[in-house]
N, C-alpha and C positions, 0 to 999 in steps of 0.2 A: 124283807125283799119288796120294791118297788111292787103298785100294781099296773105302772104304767107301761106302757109298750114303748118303747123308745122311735124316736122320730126316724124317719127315712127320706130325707127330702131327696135325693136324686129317685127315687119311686115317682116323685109328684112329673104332675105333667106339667108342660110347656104350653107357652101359646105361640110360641115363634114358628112349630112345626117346619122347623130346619136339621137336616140331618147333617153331618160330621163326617168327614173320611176317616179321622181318625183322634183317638181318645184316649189316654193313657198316662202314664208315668214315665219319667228319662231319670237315669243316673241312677240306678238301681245298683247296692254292692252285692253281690253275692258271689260265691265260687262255682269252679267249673273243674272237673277230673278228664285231662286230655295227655292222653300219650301218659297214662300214668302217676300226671301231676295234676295238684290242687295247685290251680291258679286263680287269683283273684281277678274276677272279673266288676264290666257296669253294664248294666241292663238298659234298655228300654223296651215296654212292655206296652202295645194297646190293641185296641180293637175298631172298627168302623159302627157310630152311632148314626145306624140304617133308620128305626124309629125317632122322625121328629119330633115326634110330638113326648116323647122322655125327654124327661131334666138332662140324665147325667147315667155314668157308666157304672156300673160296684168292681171300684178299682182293689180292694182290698181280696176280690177274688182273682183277680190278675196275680198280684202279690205269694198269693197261699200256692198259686200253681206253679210258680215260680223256682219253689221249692223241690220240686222233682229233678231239677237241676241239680243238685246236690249229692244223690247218691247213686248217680247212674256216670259210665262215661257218655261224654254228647257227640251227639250221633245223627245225623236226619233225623231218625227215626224216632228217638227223642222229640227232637225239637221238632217234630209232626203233633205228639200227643199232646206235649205243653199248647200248641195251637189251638190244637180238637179242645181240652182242658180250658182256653179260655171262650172260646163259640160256645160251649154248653155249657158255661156258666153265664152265658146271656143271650139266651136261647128268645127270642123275638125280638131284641133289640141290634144287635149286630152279625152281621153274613160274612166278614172277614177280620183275620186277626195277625196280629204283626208282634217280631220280637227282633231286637239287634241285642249283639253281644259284645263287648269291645274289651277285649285284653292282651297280653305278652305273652307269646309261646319262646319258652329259653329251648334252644337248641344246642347241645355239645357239641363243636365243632373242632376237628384235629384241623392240625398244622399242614400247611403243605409239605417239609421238606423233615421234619424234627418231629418225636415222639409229645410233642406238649398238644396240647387240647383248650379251649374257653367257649365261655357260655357266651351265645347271643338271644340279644332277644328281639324278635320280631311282631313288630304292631299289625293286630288281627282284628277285623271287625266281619262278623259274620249278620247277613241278615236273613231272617228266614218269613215267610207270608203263606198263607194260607185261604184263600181268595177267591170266591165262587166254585170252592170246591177241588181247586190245584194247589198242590203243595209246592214252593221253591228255593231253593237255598243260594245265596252268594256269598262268594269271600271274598276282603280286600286286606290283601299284604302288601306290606312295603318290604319290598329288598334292596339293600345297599350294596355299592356296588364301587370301585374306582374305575375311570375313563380317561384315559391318555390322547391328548385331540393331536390326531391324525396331520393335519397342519401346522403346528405346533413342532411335531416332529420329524417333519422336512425340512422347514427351517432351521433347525435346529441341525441337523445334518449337513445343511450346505454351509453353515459358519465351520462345520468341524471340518469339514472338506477344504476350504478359502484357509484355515489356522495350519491344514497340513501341507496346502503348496505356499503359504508364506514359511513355516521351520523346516522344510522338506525342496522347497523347491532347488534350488542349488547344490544340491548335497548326495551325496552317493548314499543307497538307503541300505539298511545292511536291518536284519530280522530285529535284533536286539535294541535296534534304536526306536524304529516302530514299534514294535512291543511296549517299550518304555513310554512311548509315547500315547499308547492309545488307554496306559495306564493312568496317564498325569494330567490333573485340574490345570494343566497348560495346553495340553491337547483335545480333551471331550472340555471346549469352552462356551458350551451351551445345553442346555437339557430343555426338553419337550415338558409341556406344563400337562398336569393331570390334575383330576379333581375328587372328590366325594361325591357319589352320583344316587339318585335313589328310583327305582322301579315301584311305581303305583299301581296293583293289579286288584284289578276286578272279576273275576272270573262266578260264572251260572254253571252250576251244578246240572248235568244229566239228571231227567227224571228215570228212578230206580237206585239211583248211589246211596248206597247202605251205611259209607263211612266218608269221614270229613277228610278230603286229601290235601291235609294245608302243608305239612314239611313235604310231601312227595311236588304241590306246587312249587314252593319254593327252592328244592333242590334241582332243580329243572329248568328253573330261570337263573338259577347261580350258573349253573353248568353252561345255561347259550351264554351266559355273557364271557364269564370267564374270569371275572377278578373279582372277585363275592372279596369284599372288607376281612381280614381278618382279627382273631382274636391274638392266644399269646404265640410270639413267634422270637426265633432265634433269629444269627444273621445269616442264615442259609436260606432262612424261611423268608424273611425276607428280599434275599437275591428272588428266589423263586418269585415272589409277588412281582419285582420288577422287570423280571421277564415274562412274566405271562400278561402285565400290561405294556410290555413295548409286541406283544404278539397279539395283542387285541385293541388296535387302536382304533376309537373308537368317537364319532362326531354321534350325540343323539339320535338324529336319523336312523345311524346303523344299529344304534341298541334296542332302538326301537319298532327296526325288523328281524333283528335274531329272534328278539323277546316274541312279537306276533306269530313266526314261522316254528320255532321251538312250542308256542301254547296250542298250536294247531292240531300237534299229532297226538296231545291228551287224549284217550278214549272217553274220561268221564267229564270232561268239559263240554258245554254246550255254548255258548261264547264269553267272549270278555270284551274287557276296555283297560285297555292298559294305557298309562302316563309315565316316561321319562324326563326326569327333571337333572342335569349336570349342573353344579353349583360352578361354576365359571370364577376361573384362577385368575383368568387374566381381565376379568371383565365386572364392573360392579350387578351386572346381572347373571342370569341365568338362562339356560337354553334347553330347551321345552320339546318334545315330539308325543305326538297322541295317534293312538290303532287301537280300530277295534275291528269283531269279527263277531257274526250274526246277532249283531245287539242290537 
């Protein structure tokens, strides 16, 4: 066995006596037990280097606490002690400490009309700080969403209306011919263009929130929009899809005050920042709305 003490060069001191906001590791794999399941998450883990006058941080003790992630489900509460855990393993060097988490929560979602069910997954990034002494948590989910533009489908109604006084105009109309008609790619000669839409939610956890309410978020904001993407579907389930987007039409704007007015009546919310982006059918761009509330 060596008699040597092996080196510690981030122990050594600095002459630059410049402190650091922050110091640590990104892209960290580890897992996370939520809702049951082991999902593969990526970390990043650091601390604030307060002491200028140190080199460097002992990342490898970041690292080691890291691991309490593993056998516990995550929770605040959790991600409170992993914080305390890396503050006191560098006890005069840094007063705050930070951890982001970024992974996929699969959610089972049923059918709207039909017995069948599929997984979605929704990208979650949690960040948590620790920071002269207050502890805070944020979530950012994305929810996908279909949006049928509101314009789109006016227009689209006044060509159906001009197609039924040019085959209808001169003509006695009797149930069965309308009927036939409002059934035939000769009569509905125009459709409302709809998109792939996605909600970017930021939401700050109440201080005292015991537990991570990321599907209770995001079932909340399926629900104000109203056309939440689905997984497997029959052709019933899909009628149902497209009437419940000819019943929520829907320009940015408006998704982007359901989504504010529906996040408001959360009790464990203390604010957000939410982003809707509609991927634009008819447009080679996209069309954008931004709210937020006590941020």
């Amino acid at each position: 066995m060596s008699a040597f003490t092996l080196p510690d060069i981030a122990a050594q001191a600095t002459n630059s006596q410049l402190p650091l906001d922050w110091v640590g590791m990104c892209g960290i794999a580890l897992p996370l037990q939520i809702n049951g399941q082991i999902l593969r998450a990526s970390a990043d883990a650091g601390v604030s280097l307060d002491d200028g006058a140190s080199r460097g941080i002992h990342m490898s003790r970041l690292y080691l606490a890291l691991e309490a992630l593993e056998h516990q489900a995550l929770s605040p509460v959790l991600l409170n002690a992993v914080l305390e855990c890396f503050l006191d393993s560098h006890i005069g060097l840094s007063a705050s400490a930070f951890l982001t988490l970024r992974f996929e929560l699969m959610l089972k979602r049923p059918a709207l009309i039909s017995p069948l069910a599929g997984w979605k997954a929704y990208p979650v990034t949690l960040n948590a700080q620790l920071k002269d002494g207050v502890f805070h948590v944020e979530l950012f989910v994305d929810v996908e969403y279909s949006s049928t533009c509101p314009c789109s489908a006016a227009l689209a109604r006044q060509l159906i209306q001009q197609q039924f006084l040019t085959d209808f105009g001169n003509r006695t109309l009797s149930h069965e011919a309308v009927l036939s008609w409002l059934g035939s790619a000769q009569g509905i000669v125009a459709t409302p263009h709809s998109q792939r839409s996605v909600a970017k939610l930021q939401a700050r956890l109440r201080q005292g929130i015991n537990e991570l309410p990321i599907e209770a978020l995001i079932d909340h904001a399926e629900k104000a929009l109203g056309t939440a993407v689905q997984t497997a579907v029959k052709r019933a389930d899909e009628q149902a899809f497209a009437l419940a987007n000819g019943q929520n039409l829907m320009f940015c704007e408006d998704a982007a005050r359901r989504l504010h007015v529906a996040l408001k009546t959360l009790p464990w919310l203390g604010g957000f920042n939410l982003r809707v982006e509609h991927a634009e059918s008819l447009h080679a761009h996209d069309a954008v709305a931004h709210s937020q509330w006590h941020w």
